[in-house]
N, C-alpha and C positions, 0 to 999 in steps of 0.2 A: 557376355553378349549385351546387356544392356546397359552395362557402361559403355560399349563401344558405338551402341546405337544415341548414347549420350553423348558421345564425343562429336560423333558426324552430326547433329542436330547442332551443337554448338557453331558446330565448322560454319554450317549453312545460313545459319542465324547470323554471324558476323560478316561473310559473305555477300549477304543480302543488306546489312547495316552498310559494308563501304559501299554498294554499287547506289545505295540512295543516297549518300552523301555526296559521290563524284555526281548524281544525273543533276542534284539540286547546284553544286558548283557550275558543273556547265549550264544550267539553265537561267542560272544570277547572272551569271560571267558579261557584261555588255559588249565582249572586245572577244568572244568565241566564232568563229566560223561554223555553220552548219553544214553538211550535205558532201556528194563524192568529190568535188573539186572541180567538176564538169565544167567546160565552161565553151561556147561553141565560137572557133578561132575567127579575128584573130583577137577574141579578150581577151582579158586578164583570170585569172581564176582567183578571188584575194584568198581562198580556203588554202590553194597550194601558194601563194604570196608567203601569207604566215609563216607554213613548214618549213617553207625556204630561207626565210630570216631567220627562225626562232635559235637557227643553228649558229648563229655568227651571233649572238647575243654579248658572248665574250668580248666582240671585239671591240664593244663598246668602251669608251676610256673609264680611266678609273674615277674622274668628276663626275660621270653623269649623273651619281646617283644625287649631285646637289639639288640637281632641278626637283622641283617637287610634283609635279605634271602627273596625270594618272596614265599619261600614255606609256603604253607596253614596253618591255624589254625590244621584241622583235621590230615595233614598228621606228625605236628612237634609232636601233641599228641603219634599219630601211631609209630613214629621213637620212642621215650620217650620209650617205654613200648615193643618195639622189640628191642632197643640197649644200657646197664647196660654199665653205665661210661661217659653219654652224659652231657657236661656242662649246668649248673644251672645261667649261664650268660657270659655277655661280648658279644665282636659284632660278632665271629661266633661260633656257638655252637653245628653246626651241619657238620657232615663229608660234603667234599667238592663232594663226587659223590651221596649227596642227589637229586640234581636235576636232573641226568640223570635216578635215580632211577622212579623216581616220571614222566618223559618225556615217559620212557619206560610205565609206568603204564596206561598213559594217551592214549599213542597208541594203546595197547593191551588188554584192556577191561577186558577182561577173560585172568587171569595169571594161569600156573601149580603152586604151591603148592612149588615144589621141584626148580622151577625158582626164583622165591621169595624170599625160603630159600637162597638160593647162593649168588643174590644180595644181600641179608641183611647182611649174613657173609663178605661179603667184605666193608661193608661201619664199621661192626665190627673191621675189619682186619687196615681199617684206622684208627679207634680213637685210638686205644691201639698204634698203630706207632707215632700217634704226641702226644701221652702223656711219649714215649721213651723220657730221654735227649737227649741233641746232643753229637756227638763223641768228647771226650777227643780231638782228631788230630785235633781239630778244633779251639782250645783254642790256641794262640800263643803262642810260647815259652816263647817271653819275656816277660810277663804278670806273670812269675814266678819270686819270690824275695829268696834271700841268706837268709838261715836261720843258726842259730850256730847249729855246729854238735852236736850230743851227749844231746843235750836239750831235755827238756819237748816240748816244740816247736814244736820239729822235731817230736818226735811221735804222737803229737794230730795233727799235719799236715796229716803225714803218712796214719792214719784215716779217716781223713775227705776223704781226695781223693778218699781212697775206697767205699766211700756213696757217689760216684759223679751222683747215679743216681737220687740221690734224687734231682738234679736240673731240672727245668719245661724246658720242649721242645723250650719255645723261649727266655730261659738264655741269648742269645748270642747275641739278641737283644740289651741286652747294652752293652756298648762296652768300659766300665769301664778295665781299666786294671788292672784286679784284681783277681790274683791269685784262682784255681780250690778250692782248698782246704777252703780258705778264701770264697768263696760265698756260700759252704756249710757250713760254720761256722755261716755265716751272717744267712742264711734261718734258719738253728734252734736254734738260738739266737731270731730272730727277724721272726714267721713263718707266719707273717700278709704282709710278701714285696711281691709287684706285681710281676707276675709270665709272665708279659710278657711289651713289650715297651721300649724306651730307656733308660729310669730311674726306675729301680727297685732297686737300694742299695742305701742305706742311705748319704747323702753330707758327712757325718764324716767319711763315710768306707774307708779312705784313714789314717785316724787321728787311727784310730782302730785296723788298721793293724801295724801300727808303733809302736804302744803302745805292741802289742805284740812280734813283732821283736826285739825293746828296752829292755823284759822282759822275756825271752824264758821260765826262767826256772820255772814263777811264774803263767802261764797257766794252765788253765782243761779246758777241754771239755763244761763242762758245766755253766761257768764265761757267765756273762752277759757282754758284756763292757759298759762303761760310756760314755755316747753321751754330 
């Protein structure tokens, strides 16, 4: 008998240990929902938001975990699937006013609809700005080399420059001096070079470029050069 009233005392004891550990969990947690889900139409309820996402957590790709962001499983899902263009890796991959999005959400329980909207459009209104290149004005002048007039050279130069948008938002990151035109020769020559960091062109892009300075008139557009 009194081992068995020893047994159930333990049971109770440990019992009572997890349900104070989950109240102090949920009560640390910043990114917990409280309360029935209530929410009076036509808001949002973020409590049943969460439930709803937390379930597609999966679908998240296998990069995401590169980002280092503290936001949520459910909400990176949620962002995924309200904002077409969000990277598929790297360490951030989510608009940088995702977590004031996600602070507001936390405060306000019950979101309007049309509040929502607005916030999401503008975390839209970010991605599409940092996948702009950077301004031309920003490339230094002497970073450009003497080419022979009247070349082949010159016109597939010409070219290039005009597809200067086709360079990634943190081109400028490396600080290669090397010619506008020339790094969009390099990126669709070679369209696997990191798109951001201090080394994204190749150690021979200096050797490549000479090669074609040396040769103006024996360029195309679409020549591979020899590494």
């Amino acid at each position: 008998m009194i081992s068995s009233v020893r047994a159930w005392t333990s049971r109770v004891r440990s019992l009572v240990s997890w349900l104070l550990v989950a109240l102090m969990a949920f009560e640390t947690s910043p990114y917990l929902f409280a309360g029935n889900g209530q929410c009076e139409l036509p808001n949002i309820s973020v409590s049943k938001l969460q439930a709803e996402w937390q379930k597609k957590v999966k679908q998240l790709p296998e990069r995401d975990r590169e980002d280092a962001s503290s936001l949520p499983l459910w909400f990176r899902i949620y962002l995924r699937t309200q904002l077409p263009g969000l990277s598929v890796g790297g360490e951030q991959q989510y608009p940088s006013g995702s977590i004031a999005l996600l602070d507001w959400l936390v405060k306000t329980k019950c979101v309007s609809k049309g509040d929502l909207d607005t916030r999401l459009a503008q975390l839209q209104d970010e991605i599409a700005a940092s996948k702009k290149g950077p301004s031309l004005s920003e490339y230094p002048p002497n970073w450009n080399v003497p080419i022979k007039a009247g070349s082949r050279l010159e016109i597939v130069a010409k070219q290039l420059q005009e597809q200067a948008e086709l360079l990634p938002a943190n081109d400028l990151q490396d600080r290669s001096p090397l010619p506008i035109w020339f790094r969009v020769y390099l990126r669709k020559v070679f369209p696997d070079l990191p798109k951001s960091g201090s080394y994204q062109y190749p150690r021979t892009a200096n050797r490549i470029l000479q090669e074609l300075l040396d040769h103006p008139d024996n360029v195309q557009l679409s020549d591979t050069p020899k590494q």
